[in-house]
Structures are given as C-alpha cells and as structure tokens.
N, C-alpha and C positions, 0 to 999 in steps of 0.2 A: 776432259770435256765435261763442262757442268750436266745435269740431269735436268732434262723440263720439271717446271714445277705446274704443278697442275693450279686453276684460279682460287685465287681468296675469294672464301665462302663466309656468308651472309651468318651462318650459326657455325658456333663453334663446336666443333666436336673431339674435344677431348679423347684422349685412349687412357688405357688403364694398365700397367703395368700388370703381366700376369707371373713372370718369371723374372728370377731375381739368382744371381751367382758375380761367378767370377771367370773373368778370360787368362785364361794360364798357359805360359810357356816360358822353357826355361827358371830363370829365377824370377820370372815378370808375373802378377797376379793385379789382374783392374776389374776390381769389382762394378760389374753392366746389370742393368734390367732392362726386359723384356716389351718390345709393345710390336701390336700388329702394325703394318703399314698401308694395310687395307681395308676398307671397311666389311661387314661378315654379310650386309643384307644387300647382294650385286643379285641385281632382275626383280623380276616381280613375281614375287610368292600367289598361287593363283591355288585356290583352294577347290575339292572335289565334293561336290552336293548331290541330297539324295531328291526324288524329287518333289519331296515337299521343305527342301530348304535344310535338312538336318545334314552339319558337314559330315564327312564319312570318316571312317578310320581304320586302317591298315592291319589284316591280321594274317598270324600263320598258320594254312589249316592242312591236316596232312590230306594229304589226295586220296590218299587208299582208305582211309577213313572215313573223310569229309564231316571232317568237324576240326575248329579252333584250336589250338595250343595255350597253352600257359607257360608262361616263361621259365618258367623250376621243369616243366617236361622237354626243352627244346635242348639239343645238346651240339654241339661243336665238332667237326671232325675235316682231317684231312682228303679229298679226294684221289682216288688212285685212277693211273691211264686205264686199270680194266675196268673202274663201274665201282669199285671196292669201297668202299668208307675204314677211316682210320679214328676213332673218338680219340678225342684228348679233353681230358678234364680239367676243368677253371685249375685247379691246382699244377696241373701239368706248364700252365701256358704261364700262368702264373712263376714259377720256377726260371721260363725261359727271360722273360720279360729283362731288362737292363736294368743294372743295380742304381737306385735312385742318387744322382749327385745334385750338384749348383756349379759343375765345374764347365767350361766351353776350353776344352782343351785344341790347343793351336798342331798343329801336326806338320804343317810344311805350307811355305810360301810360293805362291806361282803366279806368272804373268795373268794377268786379267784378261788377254784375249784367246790364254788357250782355256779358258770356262765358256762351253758353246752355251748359246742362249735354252737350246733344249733341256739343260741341263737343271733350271730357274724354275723355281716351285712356285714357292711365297715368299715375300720381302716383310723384316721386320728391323724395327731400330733398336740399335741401342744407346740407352741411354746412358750416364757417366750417374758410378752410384754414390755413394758421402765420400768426401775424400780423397776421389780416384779421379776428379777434374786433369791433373799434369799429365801423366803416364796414360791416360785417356786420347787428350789432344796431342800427346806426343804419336801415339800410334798414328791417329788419324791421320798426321799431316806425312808421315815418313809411308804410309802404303798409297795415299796419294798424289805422292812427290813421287815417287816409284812404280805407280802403275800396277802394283802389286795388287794378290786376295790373299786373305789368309784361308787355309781349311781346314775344320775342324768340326770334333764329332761333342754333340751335347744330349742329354735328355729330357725331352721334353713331353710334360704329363703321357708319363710312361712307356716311351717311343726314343729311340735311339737317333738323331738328327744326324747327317751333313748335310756340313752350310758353310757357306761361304762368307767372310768375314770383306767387308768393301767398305772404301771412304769416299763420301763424296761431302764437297759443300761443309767440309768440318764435322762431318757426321760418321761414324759408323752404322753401319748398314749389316746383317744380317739375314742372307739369302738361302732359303733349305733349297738343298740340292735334291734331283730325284736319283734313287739307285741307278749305276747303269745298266743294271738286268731288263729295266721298264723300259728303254727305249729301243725305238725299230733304225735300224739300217734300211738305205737307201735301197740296197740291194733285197730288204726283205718285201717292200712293198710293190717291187716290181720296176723301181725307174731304172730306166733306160742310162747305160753311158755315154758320158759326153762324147761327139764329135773329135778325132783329132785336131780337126782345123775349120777354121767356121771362116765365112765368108766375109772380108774385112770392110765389104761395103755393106754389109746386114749389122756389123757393127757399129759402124759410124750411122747409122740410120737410127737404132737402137741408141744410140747414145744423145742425138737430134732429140729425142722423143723424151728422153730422162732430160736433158737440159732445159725443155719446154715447160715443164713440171716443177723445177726445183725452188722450192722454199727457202728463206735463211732461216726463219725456225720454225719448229714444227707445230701446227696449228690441234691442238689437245681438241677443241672440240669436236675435231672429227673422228676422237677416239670414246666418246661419249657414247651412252645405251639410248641409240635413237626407238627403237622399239620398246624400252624400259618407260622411256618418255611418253609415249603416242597412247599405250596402253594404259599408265596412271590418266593421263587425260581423259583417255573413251571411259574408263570407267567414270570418273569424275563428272563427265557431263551427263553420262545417263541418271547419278545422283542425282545431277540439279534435275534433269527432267522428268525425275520417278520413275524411268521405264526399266523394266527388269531389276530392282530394287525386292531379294528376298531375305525377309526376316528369321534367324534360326528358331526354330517352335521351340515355348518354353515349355520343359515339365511342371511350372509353375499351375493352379488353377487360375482359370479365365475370372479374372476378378468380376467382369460383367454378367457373370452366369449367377443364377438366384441363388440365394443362402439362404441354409435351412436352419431354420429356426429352432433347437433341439429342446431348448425348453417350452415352445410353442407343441411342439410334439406330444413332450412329454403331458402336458396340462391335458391336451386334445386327449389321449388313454387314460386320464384318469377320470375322465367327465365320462367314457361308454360306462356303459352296464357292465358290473363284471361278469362274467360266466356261473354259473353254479357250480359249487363243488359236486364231484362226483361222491 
C-alpha cells in the first residue's frame, strides 16, 4: 500500500546529504546516501528572558558550591543503584565508541509487519549514489514486491544504528530502529488483560461507530501542528500591534547619549592656571 504523501509546498526545501556509503550484503554493494526525511525545526522554539529583555543561558553550577562550571571541570560518570559514581574518561568512552565505517550492512530479511510501529525512530532516504542506479531499483522493487525490510546495523556520526531498510513508491527508505531495552511492555505500565470473550453486541456497536468515521484516504491535515500554528500567529499579530514586543539590550553605547569631546577636554586643562611647583 502506497504512503500518504504529505502536500506540495509553495518553497522548496531541499535536504542535504549528510552521510554517504554503501549497502552490503552478500556479494551485493550499492553505494546510498544519506538525507533526513524530516524536517529538524518541528514546534516552536520559545526562548527564556530576563526581565529586562536579555535572553538567558543555561549553566552548570555545583550545588555544594554554588558557583558555575567550566567545561574542562565537568566530568562524565557512570551512576551506580547505591548513590556511587563511576568516572569514565573522554578517552575511556572514546575507546568504546564503533569503529568508523560507510558500510549499512544488511543482516537478515523479514516480513514488514512483524517491525511494530514502536519500534520507528526516525525516517531517512536513500538515495541511489553514481552508478548504483540498477542494483538500487533492482532492490527496491523486489522488497516491495515482497513485503519485505531489510535490517541492518550502520554508523552514524559516531553512534551505532538499527534500521530498517523499506521500499515504497520506488524509494528506499531508511528507518532507525529504537533498542529493545527502551521499550515498556504492556505488562509493565500496568494494563489490564484482555477479556476472554467480549460481548458480540458491544462489538457490532463498535464497529457502527468505526464505519461512521471511515475515510478512503487519510486527511494529513489533521495531523498538522495546530498549536505550532495558532502560536506563530499570536505572536505575529502582537508584532503588528506592538504589544509586548521586547528588544534584547545592547552592550553597544547609546549613540544618543552625549559625546565627549576629548580634545575639547584637553584644550579646557591647558587654558587653567597651572599649579605652582612645589
């Protein structure tokens, strides 16, 4: 089934390629690069001011002390269940870090519906790099035609990826996976087990109520940042209206403040009397 495409936009926005390799398995290598499929600036960046307008900025100050840190003073460590600290130093973590490749090695093929949606990080494309056009669309169309993902493990600016390799619409598609250490069971948040058997008239009632609802395709704008929205406006019309419109203070001198005249000064001390020598 195709993916909603979300609407053509008025400005183009271009992505940039940030990583660049090769997808490997077996004797197959098709060299891909990298783009997000998301944009990075999602909500409204709202910034925290002091009260005459100067914005603020974030610092680390030890408590027992109370005072600031410098970044050469702050150090890195492991927490232990007793309260314990474990330092590990830049070089330690450094050590651990994944050995830098360009390789997206493929690891094993599986059906696309046993990848639960929990699973779904970030979405990135790839794109087909010199050359690798054939063995490119050849994947595409055979994990498409099959239902299949591929999974496989890459590194990216210096982080170790799974991700899920998907074809849609002629595209390969690039999905990081989360660990499964990160995710909660049902059982751990407390829900309740199902019913053995549930009431067939609660069902068909239920199901009334979904058929009264149901769309043939699905309407994206109602997946749109209506608060992302409402909020650039109220700001925007308070602009137009000047109200609560504050300036950050400059460290600059107030150009409309008087200037002194330094050689006007100087002339004015040389016209007094001078003093008598002692």
């Amino acid at each position: 089934m195709p993916e909603p495409k979300p609407p053509t936009e008025a400005v183009a926005d271009p992505p940039t390629a940030f990583w660049s390799g090769t997808i490997t398995f077996g004797m197959v290598t098709i060299p891909v690069s990298l783009v997000s499929a998301v944009r990075s600036s999602v909500g409204v960046s709202l910034r925290q001011l002091a009260p005459d307008g100067t914005p603020l900025r974030r610092e680390y100050v030890c408590p027992q002390h109370q005072r600031p840190l410098e970044p050469d003073e702050i150090a890195r460590a492991y927490e232990l269940s007793d309260g314990e600290f474990v330092v590990l130093t830049d070089d330690e973590l450094e050590a651990l870090a994944p050995e830098a490749s360009h390789d997206i090695e493929l690891r094993q093929f599986v059906d696309r519906d046993q990848l639960s949606p929990m699973l779904f990080e970030r979405p990135y494309f790839l794109l087909p790099g010199s050359g690798s056009t054939k063995p490119y669309r050849l994947l595409t169309q055979v994990l498409e035609a099959t239902g299949r993902a591929g999974i496989a493990t890459f590194v990216m600016r210096e982080h170790q990826r799974v991700v899920a390799i998907l074809a849609n619409d002629q595209l390969l598609r690039a999905q990081t996976l989360r660990f499964v250490s990160r995710l909660r069971t049902p059982q751990s948040v407390g829900l309740p087990s199902p019913p053995a058997q549930v009431d067939a008239a609660q069902i068909e009632r239920m199901r009334d109520l979904i058929r009264a609802h149901e769309e043939a395709d699905i309407d994206l704008s109602e997946l749109d940042d209506e608060v992302r929205v409402r909020t650039i406006a109220l700001a925007q019309r308070k602009l137009a209206e000047g109200r609560d419109v504050v300036e950050q203070p400059s460290d600059e001198p107030d150009q409309d403040a008087e200037i002194i005249d330094l050689m006007e000064v100087l002339r004015r001390s040389l016209e007094r009397p001078m003093a008598s020598e002692a």
